[in-house]
N, C-alpha and C positions, 0 to 999 in steps of 0.2 A: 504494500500500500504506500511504502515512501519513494516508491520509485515510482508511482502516478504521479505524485505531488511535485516531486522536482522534474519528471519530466514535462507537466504543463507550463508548471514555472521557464522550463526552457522553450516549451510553443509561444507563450505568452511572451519571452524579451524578443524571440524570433521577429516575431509581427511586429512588436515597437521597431525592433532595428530597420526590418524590412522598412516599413511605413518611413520611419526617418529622413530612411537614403533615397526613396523616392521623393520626398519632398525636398530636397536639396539637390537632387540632380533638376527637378523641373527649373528649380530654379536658377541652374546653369543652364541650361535650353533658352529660357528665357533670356537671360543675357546674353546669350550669343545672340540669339536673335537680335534683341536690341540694338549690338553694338556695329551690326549689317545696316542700319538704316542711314538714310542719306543723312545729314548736315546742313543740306545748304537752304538758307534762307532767301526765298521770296522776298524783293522788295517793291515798293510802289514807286516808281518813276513820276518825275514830276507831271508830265504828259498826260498822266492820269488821277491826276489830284486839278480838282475845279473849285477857288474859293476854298483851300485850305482844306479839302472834301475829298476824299476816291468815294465818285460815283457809287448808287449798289450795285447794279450789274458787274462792275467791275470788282468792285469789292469782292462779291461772290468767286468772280473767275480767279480772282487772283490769290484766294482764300482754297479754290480746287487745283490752282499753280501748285499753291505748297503741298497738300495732298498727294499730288501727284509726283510731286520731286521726291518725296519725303520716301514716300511708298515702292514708288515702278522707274525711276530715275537708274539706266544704266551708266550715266556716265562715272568714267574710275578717274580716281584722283592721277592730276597734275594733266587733266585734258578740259575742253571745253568739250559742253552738249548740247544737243537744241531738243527739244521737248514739246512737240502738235498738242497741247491740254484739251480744246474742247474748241467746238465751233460755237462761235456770242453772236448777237443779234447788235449789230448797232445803233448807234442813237439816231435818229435821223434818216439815216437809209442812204448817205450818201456817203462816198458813190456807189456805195455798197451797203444790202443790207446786213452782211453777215460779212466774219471775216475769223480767220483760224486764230485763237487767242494761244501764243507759243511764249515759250521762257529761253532766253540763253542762259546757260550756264556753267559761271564760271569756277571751277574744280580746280584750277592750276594756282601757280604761288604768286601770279600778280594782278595788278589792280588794270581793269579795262575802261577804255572812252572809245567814244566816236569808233564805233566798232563796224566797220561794211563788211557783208556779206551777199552773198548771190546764192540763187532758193531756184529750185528747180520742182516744180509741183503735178504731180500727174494724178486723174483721176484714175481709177484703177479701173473701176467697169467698162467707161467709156475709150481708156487710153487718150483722150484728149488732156493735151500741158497746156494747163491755164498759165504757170509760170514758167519761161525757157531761160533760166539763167539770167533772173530778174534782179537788180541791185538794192539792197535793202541797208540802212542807213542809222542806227542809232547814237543819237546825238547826244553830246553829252549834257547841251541844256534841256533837252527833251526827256532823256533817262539817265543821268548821273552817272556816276563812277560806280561798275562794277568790281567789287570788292573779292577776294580768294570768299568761294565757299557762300556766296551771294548769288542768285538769278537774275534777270533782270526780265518781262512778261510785253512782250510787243502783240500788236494786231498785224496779220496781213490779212488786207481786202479779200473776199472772195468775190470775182466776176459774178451780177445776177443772172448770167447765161447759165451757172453752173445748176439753178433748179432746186436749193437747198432744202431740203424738208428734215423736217424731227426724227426722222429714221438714221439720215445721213450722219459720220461721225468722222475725226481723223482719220478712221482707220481706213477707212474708203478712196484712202488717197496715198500716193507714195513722193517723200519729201527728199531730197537732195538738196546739201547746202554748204558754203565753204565760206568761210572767215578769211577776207582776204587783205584787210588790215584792220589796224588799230590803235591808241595810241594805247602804250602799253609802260607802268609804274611799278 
């Protein structure tokens, strides 16, 4: 009979121990995980602040910018990324009423301005490039100094020939783009 007793005594520390070391491994899971997520912050360029204000629309997109950096962002450190978030409605409709809301982002170890690049945009069902090696231009009193480990969230127009409906998403479209200067700190 003493040997029921300390043998449950030893099913009983079993299961503490067992239980222990799974809760302390989840918890290395967990930090691994964590310590894989992006870094880099979203920020609001002037361009899109009215009266001291980021619009909501914009607010929203640029609140799914981080999101989406934060989360599905592949680029590896010491490169620059560009990043399609989400197609936005714009204000006005001119001359476009939609237009692809994108982040650059900058992962490398210095500070960017006045940054040109050329975008190559092809819809993918139709194969028609709405953009053929289009020059795109952020300025630095327009969108400030991109900082290491900062994005920065431009609009490019979408042509109203392209038919936009609530279905359509970036994915629907394949982006080519090349950074071809900058002023760089």
């Amino acid at each position: 009979m003493n040997y029921k007793v300390v043998l449950s005594m030893l099913l009983v520390a079993m299961v503490v121990l067992v239980g222990c070391g799974q809760t302390s491994s989840n918890v290395e899971i967990e930090q691994k995980e964590s310590s894989k997520k992006n870094t880099v912050q979203v920020i609001t360029p002037p361009v899109l602040i009215k009266d001291g204000v980021t619009q909501e629309g914009d607010q929203k997109a640029i609140e799914d910018a981080q999101k989406f950096v934060t989360e599905k962002s592949t680029t590896a450190e010491g490169e620059l990324g560009m990043n399609v978030v989400e197609i936005v409605s714009i204000d006005g409709g001119k001359p476009s009423k939609y237009a692809f809301f994108q982040v650059l982002e900058n992962r490398s170890n210095n500070e960017l301005s006045n940054v040109e690049m050329y975008f190559t945009i092809t819809n993918k069902l139709t194969q028609n490039v709405i953009y053929n090696n289009e020059r795109v231009f952020l300025a630095k009193e327009d969108y400030g100094v991109v900082k290491p480990n900062e994005a920065v969230p431009f609009k490019v127009a979408i042509p109203d020939e392209e038919g936009i409906t609530k279905g359509i998403t970036p994915k629907d479209y394949t982006f080519e783009w090349e950074v071809t200067n900058a002023d760089i700190k």
